[in-house]
C-alpha positions in Angstrom: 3.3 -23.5 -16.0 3.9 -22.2 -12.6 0.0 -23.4 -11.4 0.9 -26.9 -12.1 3.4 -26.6 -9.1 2.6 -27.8 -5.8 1.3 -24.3 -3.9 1.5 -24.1 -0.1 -1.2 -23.1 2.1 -0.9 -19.5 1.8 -0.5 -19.3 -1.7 -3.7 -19.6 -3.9 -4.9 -22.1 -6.4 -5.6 -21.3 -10.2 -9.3 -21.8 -9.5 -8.9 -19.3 -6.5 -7.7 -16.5 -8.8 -10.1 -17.1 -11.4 -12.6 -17.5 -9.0 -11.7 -14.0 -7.5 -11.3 -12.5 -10.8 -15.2 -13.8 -11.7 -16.6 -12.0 -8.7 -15.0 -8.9 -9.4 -17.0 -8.2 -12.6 -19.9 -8.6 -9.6 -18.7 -5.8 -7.6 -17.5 -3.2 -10.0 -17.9 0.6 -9.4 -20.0 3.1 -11.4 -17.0 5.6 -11.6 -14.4 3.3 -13.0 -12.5 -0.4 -13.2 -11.9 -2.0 -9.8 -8.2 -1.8 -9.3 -8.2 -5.8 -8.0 -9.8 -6.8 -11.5 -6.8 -5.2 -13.4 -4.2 -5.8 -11.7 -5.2 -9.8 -12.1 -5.6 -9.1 -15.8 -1.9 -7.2 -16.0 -0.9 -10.5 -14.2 -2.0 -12.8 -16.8 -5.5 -14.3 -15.2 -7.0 -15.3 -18.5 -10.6 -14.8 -16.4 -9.9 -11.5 -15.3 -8.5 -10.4 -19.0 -11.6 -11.6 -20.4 -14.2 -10.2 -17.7 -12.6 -6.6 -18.4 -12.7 -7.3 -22.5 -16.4 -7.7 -21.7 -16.8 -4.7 -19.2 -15.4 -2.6 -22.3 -17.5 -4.2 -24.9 -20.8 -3.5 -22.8 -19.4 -0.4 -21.5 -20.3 -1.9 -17.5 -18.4 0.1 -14.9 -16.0 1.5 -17.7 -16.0 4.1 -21.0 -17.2 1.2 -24.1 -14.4 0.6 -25.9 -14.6 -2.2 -28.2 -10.5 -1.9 -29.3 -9.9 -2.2 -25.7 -12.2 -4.8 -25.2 -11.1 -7.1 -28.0 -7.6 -6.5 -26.8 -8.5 -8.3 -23.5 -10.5 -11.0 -24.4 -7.5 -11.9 -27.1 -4.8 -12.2 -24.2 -7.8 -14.3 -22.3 -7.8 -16.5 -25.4 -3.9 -16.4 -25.7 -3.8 -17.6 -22.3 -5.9 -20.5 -23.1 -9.7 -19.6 -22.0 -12.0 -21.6 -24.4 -14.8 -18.2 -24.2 -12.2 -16.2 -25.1 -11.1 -17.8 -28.1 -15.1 -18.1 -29.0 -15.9 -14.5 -28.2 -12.5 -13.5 -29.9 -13.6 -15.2 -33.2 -16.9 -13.1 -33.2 -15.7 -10.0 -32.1 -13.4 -10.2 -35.6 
């Protein structure tokens, strides 16, 4: 996995990302999905994938969608984030 690698000082860290991805649930717009939030979830951030599987599921910021919601928080599980898998499971 790339993150194992050594980064250099301008890169940033796996906790960074997920980190970043976290606070962007915290900063979300009423009239839709912050564009930072998804483009970290189209990039594989398994926090950011499961933060918008929960926007959907409680409709925060975005149209409730639980299809779309259990879609994220399943790549957020595929991509190895414990409360994903758990929420996953219940969500089924």
């Amino acid at each position: 996995m790339f993150f194992s690698l050594v980064l250099t000082s301008c890169q940033k860290t796996q906790d960074e990302v997920s980190q970043q991805a976290t606070e962007r649930v915290e900063v979300y717009r009423q009239d839709g999905l912050p564009n930072e939030l998804q483009e970290l979830a189209n990039q594989g951030v398994a926090d950011a994938q499961f933060n918008l599987g929960v926007m959907y599921g409680q409709g925060r910021g975005v149209r409730q969608d639980n299809d779309i919601a259990k879609e994220w928080v399943g790549k957020s599980c595929d991509n190895g984030l414990q409360k994903g898998c758990s929420l996953y499971k219940h969500l089924n």
